[in-house]
C-alpha positions, 0 to 999 in steps of 0.5 A, a space after each residue: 292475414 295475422 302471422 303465427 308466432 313462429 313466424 314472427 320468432 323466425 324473423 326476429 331471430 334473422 334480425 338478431 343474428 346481423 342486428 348492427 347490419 339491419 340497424 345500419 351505420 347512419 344509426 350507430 352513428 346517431 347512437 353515437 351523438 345520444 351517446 353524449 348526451 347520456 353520459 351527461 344525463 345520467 349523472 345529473 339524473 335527467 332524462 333522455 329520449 330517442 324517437 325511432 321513425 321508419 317504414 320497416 319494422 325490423 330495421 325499427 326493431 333494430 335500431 331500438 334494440 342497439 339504443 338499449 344495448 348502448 344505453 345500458 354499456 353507457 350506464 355501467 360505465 357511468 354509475 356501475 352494474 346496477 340492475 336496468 329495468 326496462 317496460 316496453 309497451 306496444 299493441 299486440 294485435 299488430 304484426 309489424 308490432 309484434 315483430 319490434 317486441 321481439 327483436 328487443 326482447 331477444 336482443 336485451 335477453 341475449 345481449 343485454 347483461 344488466 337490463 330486464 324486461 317488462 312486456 305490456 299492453 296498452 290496455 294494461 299500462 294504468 297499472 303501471 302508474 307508480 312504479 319506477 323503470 329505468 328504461 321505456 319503449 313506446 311504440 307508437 307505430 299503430 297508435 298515439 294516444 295522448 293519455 298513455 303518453 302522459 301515463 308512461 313517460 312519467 315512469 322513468 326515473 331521472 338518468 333514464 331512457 326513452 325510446 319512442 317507435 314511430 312510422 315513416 317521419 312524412 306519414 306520421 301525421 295522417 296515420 289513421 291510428 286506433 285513437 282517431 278511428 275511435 274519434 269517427 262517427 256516422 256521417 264523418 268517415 275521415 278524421 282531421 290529422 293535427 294532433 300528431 303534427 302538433 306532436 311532431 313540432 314538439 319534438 322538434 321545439 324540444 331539442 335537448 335531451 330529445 332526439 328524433 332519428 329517420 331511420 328511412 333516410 339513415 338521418 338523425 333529424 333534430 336533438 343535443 345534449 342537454 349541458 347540466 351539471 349534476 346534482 346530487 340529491 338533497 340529504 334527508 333530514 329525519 327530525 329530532 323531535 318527532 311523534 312517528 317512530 324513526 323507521 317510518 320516516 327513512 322511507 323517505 326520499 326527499 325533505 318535501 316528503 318528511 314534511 309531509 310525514 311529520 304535517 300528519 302527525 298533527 292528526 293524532 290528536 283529534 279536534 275539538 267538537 264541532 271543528 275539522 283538521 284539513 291537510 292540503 297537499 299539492 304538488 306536480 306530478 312526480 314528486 311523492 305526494 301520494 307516497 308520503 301520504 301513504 308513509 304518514 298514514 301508516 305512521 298514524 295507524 301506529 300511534 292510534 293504535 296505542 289509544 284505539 283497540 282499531 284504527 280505520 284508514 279510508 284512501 279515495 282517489 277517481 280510480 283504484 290504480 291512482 292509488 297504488 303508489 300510495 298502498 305500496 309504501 304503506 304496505 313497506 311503512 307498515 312492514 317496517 313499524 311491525 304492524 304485520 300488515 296483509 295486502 288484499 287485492 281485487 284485480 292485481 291490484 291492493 285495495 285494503 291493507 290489513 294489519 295489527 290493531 289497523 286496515 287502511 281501506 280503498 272506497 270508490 269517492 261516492 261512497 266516502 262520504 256516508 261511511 261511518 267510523 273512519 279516523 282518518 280519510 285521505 283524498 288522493 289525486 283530489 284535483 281528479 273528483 268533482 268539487 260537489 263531491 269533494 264538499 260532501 267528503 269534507 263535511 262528513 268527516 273530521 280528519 282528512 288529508 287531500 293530495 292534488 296534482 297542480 299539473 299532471 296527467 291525473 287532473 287540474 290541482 289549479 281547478 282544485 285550489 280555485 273551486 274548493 280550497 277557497 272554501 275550506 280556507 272561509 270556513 271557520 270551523 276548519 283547521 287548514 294546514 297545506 303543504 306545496 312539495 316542489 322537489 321531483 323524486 323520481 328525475 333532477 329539476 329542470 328535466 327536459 323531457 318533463 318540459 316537452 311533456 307538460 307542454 305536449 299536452 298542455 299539463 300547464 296550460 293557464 287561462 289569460 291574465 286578465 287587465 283593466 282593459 279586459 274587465 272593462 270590455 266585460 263590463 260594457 258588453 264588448 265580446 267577440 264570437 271566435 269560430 276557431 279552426 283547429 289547424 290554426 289552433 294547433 298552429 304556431 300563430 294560434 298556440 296562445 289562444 289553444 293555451 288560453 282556452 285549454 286553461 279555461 277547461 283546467 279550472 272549470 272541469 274535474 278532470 282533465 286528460 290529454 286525450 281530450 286534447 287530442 279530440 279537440 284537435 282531430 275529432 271531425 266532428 267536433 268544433 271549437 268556439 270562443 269569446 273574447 274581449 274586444 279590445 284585450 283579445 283575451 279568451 274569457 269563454 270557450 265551448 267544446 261542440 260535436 254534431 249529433 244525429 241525423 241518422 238514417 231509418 235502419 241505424 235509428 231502428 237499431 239504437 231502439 232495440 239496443 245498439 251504440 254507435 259511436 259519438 251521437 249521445 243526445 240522439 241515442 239516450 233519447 231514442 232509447 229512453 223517450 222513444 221519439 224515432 224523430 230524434 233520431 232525424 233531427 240534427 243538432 249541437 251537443 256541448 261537450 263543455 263549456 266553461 268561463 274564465 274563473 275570474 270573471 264567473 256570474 257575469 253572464 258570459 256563459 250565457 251570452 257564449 250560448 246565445 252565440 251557439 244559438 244563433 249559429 246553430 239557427 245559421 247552420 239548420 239544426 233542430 237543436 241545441 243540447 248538452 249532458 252534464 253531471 248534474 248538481 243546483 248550479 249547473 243545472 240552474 245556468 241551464 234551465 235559465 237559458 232556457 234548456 229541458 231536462 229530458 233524461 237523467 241517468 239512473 246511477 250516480 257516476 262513481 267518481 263525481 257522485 252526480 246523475 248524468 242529465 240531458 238537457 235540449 233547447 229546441 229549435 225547429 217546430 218538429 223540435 219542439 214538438 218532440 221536446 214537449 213530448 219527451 219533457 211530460 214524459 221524463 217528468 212522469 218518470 222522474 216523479 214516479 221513480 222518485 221512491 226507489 231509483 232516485 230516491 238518493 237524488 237532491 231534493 233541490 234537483 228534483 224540485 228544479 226538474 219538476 219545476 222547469 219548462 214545459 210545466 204541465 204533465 196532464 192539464 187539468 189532472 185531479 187527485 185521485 182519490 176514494 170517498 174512504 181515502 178522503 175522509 183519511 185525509 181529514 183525519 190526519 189533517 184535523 184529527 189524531 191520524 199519523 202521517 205515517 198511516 196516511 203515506 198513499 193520500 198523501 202521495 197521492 196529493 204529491 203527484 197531482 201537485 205536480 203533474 198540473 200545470 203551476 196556475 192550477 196548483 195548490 199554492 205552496 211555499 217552497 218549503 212545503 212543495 220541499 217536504 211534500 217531495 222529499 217525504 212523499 215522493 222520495 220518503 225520507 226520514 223526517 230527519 233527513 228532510 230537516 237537516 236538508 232544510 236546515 231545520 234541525 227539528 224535525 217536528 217542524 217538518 212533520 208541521 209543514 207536511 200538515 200544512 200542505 196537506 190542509 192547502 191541498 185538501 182545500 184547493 182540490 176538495 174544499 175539504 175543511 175542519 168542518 166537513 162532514 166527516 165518515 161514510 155512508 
């Protein structure tokens, strides 16, 4: 039964009241060695990090308190009265958590004279992202999930203090945390325990500036001082000969941020017809990137706004709260330039600055490139947008900066710079300028705990660099199939192969957060596999699997009328979209991801890692093998030539990648086969007749693979339907003055048969008439729409190709001619 508030109250003020007693000597002694190490850390503008393991929350609240209160006597002793600002996270659904909160909270109020706190929850921390503290609380007692720890640990500035609350050192690790009870699904009630032993060993590994206290045992376990001396920040150079106002360029902090500043001034002058300005920004988390962006964006709204009656600003980033940072220096920017500016907010948080002769406006990524009208578009967090969608936001505009994290919580800027700067630098008609900023704002270089948290959660992890020996294996076929075990992965012995394999997913996925770490290592559900070379015993491929389905009668009856259960996404779209119960039974492999080394892509290594997954799922008894992907021409066809069916598409485009989300299934049981064939002619049936209105916006390509794939026959032997009147219509517009456009239902009409026959009973199109067929009438387009997709540029080259299919379709199904009698009796 959860304890009132007053009770909570009542025990934290008996705590207060003898705090030094209930923390314990053994703790101010160890207060005492972290002591060291900040005094030497605070000048040199590095970090220290205190973790606080115990069994009882008051003497955990205790001991955190007094850390605070001796950070904070340490700190006016070293670098004066400054203000401490101090965020303390925790879940507030817990009691023993509540009471910590509240030990530190009056303890900081009563006894603290410089330090100020901030109380959040973990559901609330995102808004966070951003913002500076000089001091952070964690408690990770109830729950340790790897994306607030990688959220929050970048918050503190350099000279900082972390505190870390944990349970009993020797439990930690099979603590059933909020995080890994979310990882279990039907069939799997207990979760594998790695991650937080992987943490542990971390901890430990990372000794310098870190410190791991037991409060059970009143031992301070492992952590020294990190010897540095300090350095004093660089000065920063305003330049002489500048085009932004002298006032935009003191907002910065570092020199990486001025040349950022003064690289955006090259926007001010538009390029030329048919050409494109591209500023690439990149950097490491925490050095201002988004900052300096939002600092030159202001600096251009105010020169702009000397030529133009308004300047129209569009900022993306994957989510509003990425970027926060950059809207909070451009409000101060716009502030300073006197540009008046009013910040509207949705949620507490800025999503247009409006301002003199200038809005600088946030748009969700999939909508930027239909946005019409804007001067300048700025990418932030890049490295977090699917590149698909990156290529359509740099091909409709002209003046565009992107700002990419290299190595961060926030995505992988290495898969940014292989996957889509390759193809902006080969373009010739755009103007590239790039900017790598190195210099950390918020903490000194060489900041251990920037060094523990990079390699905590592998924010740095790289795939292996592959020699002669490695190519050669590839060449020649010889691959190895690696049934990985999570325990050794996460082990000592096993950590280069997790880094390998962990940098693979970098490079080939959008967006990836520790959280998919953490479920790597302990979600029980999941396994891992690999290829590698031969002889090099290099990781080249790797896949990411969870077992799916299953499911017992009552759990399938709900998922029909509308129930989630957790995990089991191919069985649950299916049950509710092909309403096939039999999916529900049968048991398979979903790939969650898969993903081959970037330098050795095409070579059919994904594929030959799929027939490995194949043949191990045939061992193993399943029904089948599946996966889910945002679905775009070059996924989607390394799918289907391996041999997989599209059996569901999403009706929205995922805000942040622009893509339909799209199930795909190789069967491989006969009742799976049986049930894939079924749901197959029924999604096309779907998807054909959906194609005018929910997925009218969907690629034509896509439509035209789906339609196309396996199994191919909707209805064998499905005849166009049409009147005596209605074809004799279709004469006319083939052969006589009659417009498309009053012809639309005959032509449909031919459109849907063409594709619900099986292929050796249609009309023999080409593949631009079956293109112009379905983007015009099926998904009707406007002619100049179809035309640019093709490439035509005339569109009356379209309306030609349209008559043609329409002539080949009346003659095959009709043998209808020029000469036909024509009218009706």
């Amino acid at each position: 039964m959860a304890r009132s508030r007053a009770e909570i109250e009542r025990d934290a003020k008996e705590v207060l009241r003898s705090l030094d007693k209930v923390a314990g000597v053994a703790a101010l002694k160890a207060l005492r060695r972290v002591g060291r190490a900040l005094r030497i850390a605070i000048p040199a503008r590095h970090r220290v990090m205190l973790v606080v393991s115990g069994g009882d929350p008051a003497v955990v609240g205790a001991v955190t308190a007094r850390a605070l209160l001796y950070y904070e006597k340490v700190y006016r002793k070293t670098a004066g009265r400054r203000p401490l600002e101090l965020l303390y996270v925790f879940h507030d659904e817990f009691d023993d958590a509540r009471l910590r909160k509240e030990i530190v909270k009056r303890a900081v109020k009563e006894k603290g004279s410089l330090l100020h706190q901030t109380t959040a929850r973990y559901e609330d921390s995102e808004k966070y992202l951003g913002t500076t503290f000089q001091a952070l609380v964690l408690d990770l007692t109830n729950d340790l999930k790897p994306n607030d720890v990688g959220r929050l640990v970048g918050v503190v500035e350099g000279g900082g203090f972390i505190v870390a609350q944990a349970p009993p050192w020797g439990e930690w690790d099979r603590r059933l945390t909020i995080f890994k009870e979310n990882l279990l699904v039907p069939g799997y009630e207990e979760p594998r325990h790695i991650f937080i032993t992987w943490f542990k060993r971390k901890l430990l590994e990372h000794n310098k500036n870190i410190y791991v206290y037991d409060a059970d045992r009143g031992e301070l376990i492992s952590g020294e001082p990190f010897k540095a001396e300090p350095r004093p920040r660089r000065e920063v150079t305003i330049p002489e000969k500048r085009l932004f106002p002298e006032e935009i360029y003191r907002l910065a902090l570092t020199n990486d941020q001025v040349r950022v500043i003064k690289a955006m001034e090259w926007f001010y002058e538009k390029p030329s017809r048919g050409k494109k300005k591209v500023l690439v920004v990149t950097a490491d988390r925490g050095r201002g990137k988004s900052c300096a962006v939002g600092i030159g964006l202001i600096g251009l709204a105010k020169m702009l706004g000397r030529v133009k009656h308004k300047v129209r600003i569009v900022v993306t980033a994957p989510s509003l709260s990425n970027v926060q940072s950059l809207m909070e220096l451009a409000l101060r920017a716009a502030e300073a330039a006197g540009l008046s500016p009013r910040p509207v907010k949705r949620g507490g948080l800025v999503i247009e600055i409006q301002g003199k002769g200038f809005s600088l406006e946030y748009w969700e990524p999939a909508t930027v490139p239909r946005l019409q009208q804007a001067d300048i578009v700025a990418v932030d967090e890049a490295s977090g947008i699917h590149v698909p969608l990156l290529h359509k936001i740099w091909r409709a505009h002209r003046r565009i900066v992107f700002a990419a994290t290299i190595h961060g919580y926030e995505g992988a800027g290495r898969g940014f710079n292989v996957r889509f700067l390759k193809a902006v630098k080969e373009d010739p008609n755009t103007m590239l300028r790039q900017i790598d900023m190195d210099e950390p704002i918020r903490y000194a270089r060489d900041d251990p705990v920037e060094k523990w948290l990079f390699d905590v959660l592998l924010l740095d992890a790289e795939p292996a660099e592959l020699d002669e020996v490695d190519l050669e294996d590839i060449r020649e076929g010889r691959l190895e199939y690696l049934k990985l075990d999570p325990e050794w992965l996460f082990s000592r012995e096993g950590e280069k192969t997790l880094r390998q394999l962990f940098g693979i997913y970098v490079l080939a996925h959008y967006r990836n957060e520790p959280d998919d770490l953490g479920m790597l290592a302990d979600a029980p559900h999941h396994s891992i596999r690999a290829v590698r070379t031969e002889r090099g015993k290099k990781i080249v491929a790797a896949a990411q699997v969870a077992e799916e389905g299953g499911l017992d009668e009552e759990t399938i009856d709900r998922l029909l009328r509308g129930d989630k259960i957790p995990g089991n996404i191919i069985p649950d779209r299916l049950l509710k979209h092909a309403r096939i119960k039999d999916f529900g039974r049968m048991k398979g492999w979903r790939i969650v991801r898969i993903a081959t080394h970037p330098e050795v892509q095409g070579r059919g290594i994904g594929s030959r890692l799929l027939s490995f997954l194949y043949e191990e799922s045939v061992e193993r008894g399943y029904d089948w093998l599946g996966s889910g992907f945002g679905v775009n021409e070059q996924l989607l066809n390394f799918w289907l030539k391996n041999g997989f069916t599209p059996l569901h598409l999403s009706p929205d485009r995922n805000p942040v990648s622009g893509e339909y989300t799209t199930l795909v299934l190789k069967p491989i049981t006969e009742r799976a086969k049986r049930a894939v064939e079924i749901a197959a002619r029924e999604f096309k049936r779907k998807l054909l007749d959906s194609l005018h209105d929910t997925y009218r916006g969907l690629e034509t390509e896509i439509a035209l693979m789906m339609l196309d794939a396996p199994p191919p026959g909707v209805e064998p032997g499905y005849r166009p339907r049409l009147t005596r009147i209605q074809l004799d219509r279709l004469w006319v517009y083939n052969w006589g003055p009659m417009t498309y456009e009053a012809a639309t239902d005959v032509i449909r009409e031919l459109a849907r048969a063409y594709w619900l026959q099986e292929p050796g009973e249609r009309a023999k199109l080409t593949r631009e008439e079956a293109w112009v067929l379905t983007a015009k009438a099926l998904q009707g387009k406007p002619w100049e729409e179809v035309a640019a997709e093709l490439g035509w540029g005339n569109p009356h080259r379209v309306m030609v190709a349209m008559k043609e299919a329409a002539r080949k379709m009346a003659k095959h199904y009709f043998n209808l001619t020029e000469d036909s009698p024509v009218g009706v009796e």
